[in-house]
KESERO-259697 format. One line per 8 residues: number of its first residue (from 1); for each residue y, z, x of C-alpha. Coordinates in steps of 0.1 Angstrom, whole numbers, plus 5000, padded with zeros to 4 digits. Layout:
<sites>
NUM) Y,Z,X; ...
</sites>
This chain:
<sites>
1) 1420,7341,0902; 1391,7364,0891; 1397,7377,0933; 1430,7380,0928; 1426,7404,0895; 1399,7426,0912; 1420,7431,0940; 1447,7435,0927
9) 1427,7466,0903; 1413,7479,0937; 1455,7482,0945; 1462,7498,0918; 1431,7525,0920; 1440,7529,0956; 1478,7534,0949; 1469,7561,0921
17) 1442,7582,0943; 1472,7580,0971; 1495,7596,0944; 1474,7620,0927; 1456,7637,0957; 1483,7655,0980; 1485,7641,1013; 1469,7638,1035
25) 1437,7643,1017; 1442,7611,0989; 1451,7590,1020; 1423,7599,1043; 1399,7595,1012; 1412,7559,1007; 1410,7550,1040; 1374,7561,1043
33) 1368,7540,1011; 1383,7504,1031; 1362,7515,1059; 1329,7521,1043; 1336,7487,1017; 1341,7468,1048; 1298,7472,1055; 1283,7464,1025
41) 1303,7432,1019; 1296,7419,1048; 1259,7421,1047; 1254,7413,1013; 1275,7382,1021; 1255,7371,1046; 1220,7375,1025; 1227,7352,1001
49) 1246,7319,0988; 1266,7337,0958; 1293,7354,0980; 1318,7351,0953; 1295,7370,0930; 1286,7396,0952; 1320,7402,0966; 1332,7402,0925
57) 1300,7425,0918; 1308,7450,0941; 1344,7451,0937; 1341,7457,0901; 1317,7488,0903; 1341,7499,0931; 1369,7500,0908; 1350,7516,0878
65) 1337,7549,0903; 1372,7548,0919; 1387,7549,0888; 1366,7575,0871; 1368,7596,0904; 1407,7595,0905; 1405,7605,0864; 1383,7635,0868
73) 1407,7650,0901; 1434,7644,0874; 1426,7666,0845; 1400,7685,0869; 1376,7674,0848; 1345,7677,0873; 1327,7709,0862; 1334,7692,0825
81) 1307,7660,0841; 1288,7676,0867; 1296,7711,0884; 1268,7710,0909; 1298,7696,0932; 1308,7730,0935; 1275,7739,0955; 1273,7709,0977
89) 1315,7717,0987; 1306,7752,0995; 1278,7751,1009; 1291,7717,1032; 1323,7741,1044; 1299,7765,1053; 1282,7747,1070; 1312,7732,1089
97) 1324,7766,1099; 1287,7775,1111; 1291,7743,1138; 1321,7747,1150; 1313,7789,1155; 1331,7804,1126; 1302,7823,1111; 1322,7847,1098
105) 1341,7821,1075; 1311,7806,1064; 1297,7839,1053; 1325,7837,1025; 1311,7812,1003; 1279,7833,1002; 1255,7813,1018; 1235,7813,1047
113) 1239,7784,1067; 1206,7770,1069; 1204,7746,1035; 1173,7734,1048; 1153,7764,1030; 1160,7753,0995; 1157,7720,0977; 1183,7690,0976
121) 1198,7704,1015; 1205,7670,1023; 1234,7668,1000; 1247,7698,1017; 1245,7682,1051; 1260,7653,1045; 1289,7669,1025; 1288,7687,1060
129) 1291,7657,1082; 1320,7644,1057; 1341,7672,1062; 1332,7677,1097; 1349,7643,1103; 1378,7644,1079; 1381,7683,1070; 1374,7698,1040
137) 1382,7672,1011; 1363,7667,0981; 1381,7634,0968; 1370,7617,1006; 1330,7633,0999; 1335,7618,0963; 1346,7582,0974; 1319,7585,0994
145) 1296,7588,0966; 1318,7563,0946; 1310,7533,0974; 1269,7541,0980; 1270,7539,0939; 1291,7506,0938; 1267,7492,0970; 1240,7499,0947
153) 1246,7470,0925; 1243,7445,0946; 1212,7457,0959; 1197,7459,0927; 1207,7420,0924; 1185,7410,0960; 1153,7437,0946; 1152,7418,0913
161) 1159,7377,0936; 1127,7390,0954; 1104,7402,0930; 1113,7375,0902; 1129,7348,0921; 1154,7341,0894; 1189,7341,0897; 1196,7349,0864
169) 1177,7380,0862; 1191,7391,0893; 1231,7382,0879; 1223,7402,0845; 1203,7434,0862; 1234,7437,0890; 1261,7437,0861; 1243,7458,0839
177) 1240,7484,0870; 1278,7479,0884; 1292,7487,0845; 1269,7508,0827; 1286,7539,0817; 1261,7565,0830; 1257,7549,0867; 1296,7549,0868
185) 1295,7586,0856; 1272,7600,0883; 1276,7576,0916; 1312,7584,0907; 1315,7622,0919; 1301,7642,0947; 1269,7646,0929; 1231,7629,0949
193) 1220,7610,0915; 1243,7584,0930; 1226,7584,0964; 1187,7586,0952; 1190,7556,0932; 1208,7540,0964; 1175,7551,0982; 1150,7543,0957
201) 1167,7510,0948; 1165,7500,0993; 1128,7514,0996; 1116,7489,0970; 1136,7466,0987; 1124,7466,1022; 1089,7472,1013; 1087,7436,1000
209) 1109,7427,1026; 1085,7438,1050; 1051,7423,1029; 1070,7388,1034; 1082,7393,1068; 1077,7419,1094; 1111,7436,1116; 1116,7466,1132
217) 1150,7472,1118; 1140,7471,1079; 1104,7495,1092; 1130,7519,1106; 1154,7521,1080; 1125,7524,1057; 1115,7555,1072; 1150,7571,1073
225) 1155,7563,1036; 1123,7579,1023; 1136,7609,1046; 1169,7609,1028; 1151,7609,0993; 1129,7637,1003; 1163,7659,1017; 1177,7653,0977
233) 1151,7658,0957; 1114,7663,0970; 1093,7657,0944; 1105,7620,0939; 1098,7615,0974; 1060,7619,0966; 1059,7594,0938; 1076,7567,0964
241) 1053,7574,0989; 1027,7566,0962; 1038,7536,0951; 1047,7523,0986; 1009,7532,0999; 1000,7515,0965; 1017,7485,0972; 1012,7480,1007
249) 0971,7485,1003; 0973,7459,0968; 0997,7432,0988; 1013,7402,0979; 0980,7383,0998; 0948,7389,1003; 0947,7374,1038; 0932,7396,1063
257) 0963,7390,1087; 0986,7406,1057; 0961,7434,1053; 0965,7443,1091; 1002,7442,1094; 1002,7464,1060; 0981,7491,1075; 0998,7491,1111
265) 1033,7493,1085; 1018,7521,1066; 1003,7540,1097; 1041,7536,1117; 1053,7553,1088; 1030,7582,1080; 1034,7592,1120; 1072,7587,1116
273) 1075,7610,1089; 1051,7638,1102; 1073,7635,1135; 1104,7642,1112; 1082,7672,1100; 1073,7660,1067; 1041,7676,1070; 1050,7713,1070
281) 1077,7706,1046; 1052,7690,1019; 1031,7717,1021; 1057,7741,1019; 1073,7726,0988; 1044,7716,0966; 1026,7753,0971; 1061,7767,0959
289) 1068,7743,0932; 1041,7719,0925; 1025,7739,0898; 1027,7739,0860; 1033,7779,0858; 1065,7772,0884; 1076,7741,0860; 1071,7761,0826
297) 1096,7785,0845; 1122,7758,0853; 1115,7743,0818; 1126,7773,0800; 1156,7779,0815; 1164,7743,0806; 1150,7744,0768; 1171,7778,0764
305) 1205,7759,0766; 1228,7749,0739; 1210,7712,0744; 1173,7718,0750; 1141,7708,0732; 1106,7724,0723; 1114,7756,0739; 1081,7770,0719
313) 1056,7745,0742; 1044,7761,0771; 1035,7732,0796; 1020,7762,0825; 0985,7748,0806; 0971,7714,0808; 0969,7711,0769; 1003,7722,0767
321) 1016,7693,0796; 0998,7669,0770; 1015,7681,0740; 1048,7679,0751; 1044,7641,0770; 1050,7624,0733; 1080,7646,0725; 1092,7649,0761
329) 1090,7610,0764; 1112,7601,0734; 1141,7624,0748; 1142,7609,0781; 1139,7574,0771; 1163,7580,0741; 1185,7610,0740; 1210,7621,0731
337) 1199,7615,0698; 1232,7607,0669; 1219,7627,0647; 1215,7657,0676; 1254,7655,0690; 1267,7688,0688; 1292,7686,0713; 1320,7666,0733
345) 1295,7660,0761; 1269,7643,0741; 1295,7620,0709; 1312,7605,0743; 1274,7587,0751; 1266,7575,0721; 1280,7539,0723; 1261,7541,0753
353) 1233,7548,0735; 1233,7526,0707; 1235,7496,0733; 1205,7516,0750; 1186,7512,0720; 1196,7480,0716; 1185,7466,0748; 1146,7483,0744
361) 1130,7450,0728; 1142,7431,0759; 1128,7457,0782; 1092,7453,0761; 1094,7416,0766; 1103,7419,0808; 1073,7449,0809; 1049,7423,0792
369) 1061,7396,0811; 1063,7412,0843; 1024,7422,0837; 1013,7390,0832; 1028,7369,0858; 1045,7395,0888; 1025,7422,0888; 1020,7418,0933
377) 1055,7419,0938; 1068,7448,0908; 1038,7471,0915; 1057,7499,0933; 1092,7496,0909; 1061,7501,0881; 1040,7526,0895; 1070,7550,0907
385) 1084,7547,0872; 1059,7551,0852; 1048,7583,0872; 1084,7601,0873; 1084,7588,0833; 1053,7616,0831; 1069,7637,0853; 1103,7643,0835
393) 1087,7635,0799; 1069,7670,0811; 1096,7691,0833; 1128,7685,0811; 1136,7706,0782; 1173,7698,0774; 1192,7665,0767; 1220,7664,0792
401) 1200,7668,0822; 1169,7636,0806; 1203,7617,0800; 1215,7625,0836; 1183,7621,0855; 1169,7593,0829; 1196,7569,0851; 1163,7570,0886
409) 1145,7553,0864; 1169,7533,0844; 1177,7515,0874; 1142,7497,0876; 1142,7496,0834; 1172,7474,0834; 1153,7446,0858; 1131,7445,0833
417) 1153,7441,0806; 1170,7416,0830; 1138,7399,0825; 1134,7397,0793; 1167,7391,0784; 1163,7357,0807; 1129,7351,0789; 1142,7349,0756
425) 1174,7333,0769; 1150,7309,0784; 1130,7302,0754; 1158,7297,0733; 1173,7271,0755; 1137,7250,0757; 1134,7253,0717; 1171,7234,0723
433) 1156,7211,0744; 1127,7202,0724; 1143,7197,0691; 1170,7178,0705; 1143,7153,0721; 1124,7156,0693; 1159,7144,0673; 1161,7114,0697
441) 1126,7101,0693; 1135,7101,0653; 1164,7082,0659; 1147,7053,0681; 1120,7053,0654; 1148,7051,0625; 1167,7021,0648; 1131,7003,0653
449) 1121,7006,0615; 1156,6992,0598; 1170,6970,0632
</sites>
């Protein structure tokens, strides 16, 4: 029955995107959508025993992107949620027209068709590669967006089974990723927040993968997805790296035959990635933008908006950095503040805010919990977010872009809440169980005394 529903919603999102994009770019876009689905189902199905929920869980956050992606083509509502589309489309065509020897058309959207100069140029190759194979469609490089953010649910659900071993915390981090209102918002347009969360969700995924068992596959596609987070956004890529080496050199063991297969796995990868010519790239990027005069610059521009915060704190000083960290934290664990809505953008968020703030005591309790008894296993999902936590508590300076960017780290927040949802769930149920034994002993002792 529940099947039935979800298919029947997929129908019905399929049937309006038909209708609503002219032909034959709606149709293509669709049909890229079945194709991709087809992928992710299957191998998620064969990983684990709950097919049904899987198959549900995917379909669901499927239909919520879908949906949302097929609204904003409607009303044309895309620059309204997230106009850096506009950059990767361009820049993607231009790119197109570059390979197929059209250099003159590509010179029309004003950019010079090497994207690999500036930052995030992976999102303007793939875009490429998209329309390369099925022209120049925005709703098809959308969906595509759309299904990496709906696979990204149940991927969540095997990174929490493996780290907690708890099906319950796996079932309530998965739903919580497939529905929430801000991963539906940006996984649902051709924007990368989508994909890096993808990424970052699979890296944690395969690296305990890997500390359990060893395979080639899951090394290699390692490899390629720490690539693909450095092609969208560098500086992330450095904090992974960190808390992969971190968690490769801690283990899950201490046996020596763990510690050799660790370093032979961390040494494979460092060669793999200065053959992809991560070397030249790192030191490119980090002398151009890994500096705190460079991120007072960015931060500025970012405090200066309608939205921004503590434009007067100059972070280009180490005292400064410091300052701001209290302040900067509180906005990009809890903006947009109620109180602070000044605009459409901001009132739509805040019941998704109010449940935010409702869910931080469970997230205390999973942190605490997590700590004390999984520490091994959650040290990389810890370690990267605690250091991009310092990171954007320093860089941002307005609200909409801590709420948007808040979501690559919200992603490993909500397994903990996930956990400590399930530890007070838990605890409530054994305080059940005790007082209702603790009622039966009375009873026997009432029917001895008066029998």
């Amino acid at each position: 029955m529940r099947n039935g529903f979800l298919l029947l919603a997929c129908g019905l999102i399929i049937a309006l995107g038909v209708v609503a994009v002219p032909f034959p770019d709606g149709a293509i876009a669709i049909g890229l959508v079945l194709a991709l689905s087809v992928f992710p189902i299957l191998i998620f199905r064969r990983l684990t025993p709950e097919k049904e929920f899987i198959t549900n869980l995917y379909l669901v956050a499927l239909v919520l992107r879908m949906g949302f992606g097929v609204f904003i083509h409607i009303f044309d509502l895309r620059t309204f949620f997230g106009g850096d589309y506009a950059s990767y489309d361009s820049h993607g065509a231009a790119l197109v027209d570059g390979w197929l020897g059209h250099p003159d058309l590509s010179n029309q959207y004003g950019y010079q068709v090497d994207p690999a100069s500036g930052p995030g140029w992976g999102m303007n190759y793939l875009t490429a590669f998209i329309y390369l194979l099925v022209g120049r469609n925005i709703f098809a490089a959308q969906s595509f967006c759309a299904v990496i953010g709906a696979a990204t649910a149940p991927l969540v659900f095997f990174c929490s089974q493996k780290i907690f071993n708890n099906m319950r915390v796996a079932k309530v981090t998965a739903v919580a990723i497939a529905v929430f209102p801000s991963f539906v918002i940006w996984s649902g347009q051709l924007l990368k927040d989508g994909l890096i969360i993808f990424l970052l969700v699979l890296v944690m995924t395969l690296v305990l993968q890997l500390q359990e068992q060893f395979g080639y596959g899951a090394l290699i596609v390692l490899v390629l997805s720490l690539f693909g987070i450095l092609s969208l956004r560098f500086y992330i890529f450095y904090m992974v790296v960190i808390a992969v080496i971190g968690s490769f050199i801690i283990g899950v063991t201490r046996s020596t035959r763990h510690l050799l297969r660790n370093t032979a796995i961390l040494v494979f990868v460092g060669v793999s990635l200065t053959y992809l010519g991560v070397g030249q790239r790192a030191s490119s990027e980090l002398n151009k933008y890994a500096n705190l005069e460079s991120i007072q610059r960015s931060r500025s521009d970012l405090a200066r908006a309608n939205t921004g915060y503590a434009e007067d704190i100059d972070v280009s000083t180490t005292e400064g950095a410091i300052t701001l960290m209290p302040i900067g934290f509180a906005y990009l664990m809890l903006a947009p503040f109620p109180w602070q809505m000044s605009n459409l953008r901001q009132m739509i968020t805040m019941p998704e805010v109010l449940l935010w703030w409702a869910m931080v005591p469970f997230l205390v309790t999973g942190l605490i919990y997590t700590i004390k008894h999984r520490l091994r296993k959650a040290f990389p999902m810890l370690i990267f977010s605690l250091l991009l936590t310092f990171a954007y508590s320093i860089f941002q300076g307005n609200v909409g872009t801590a709420y948007r960017q808040r979501t690559q780290i919200q992603v490993f927040l909500f397994v903990l809440i996930g956990v400590g949802w399930t530890v007070k769930q838990e605890a409530r149920e054994n305080k059940k169980i005790i007082q209702a034994a603790a009622r039966m002993r009375l009873d026997d002792r009432l029917r001895v005394r008066y029998k």
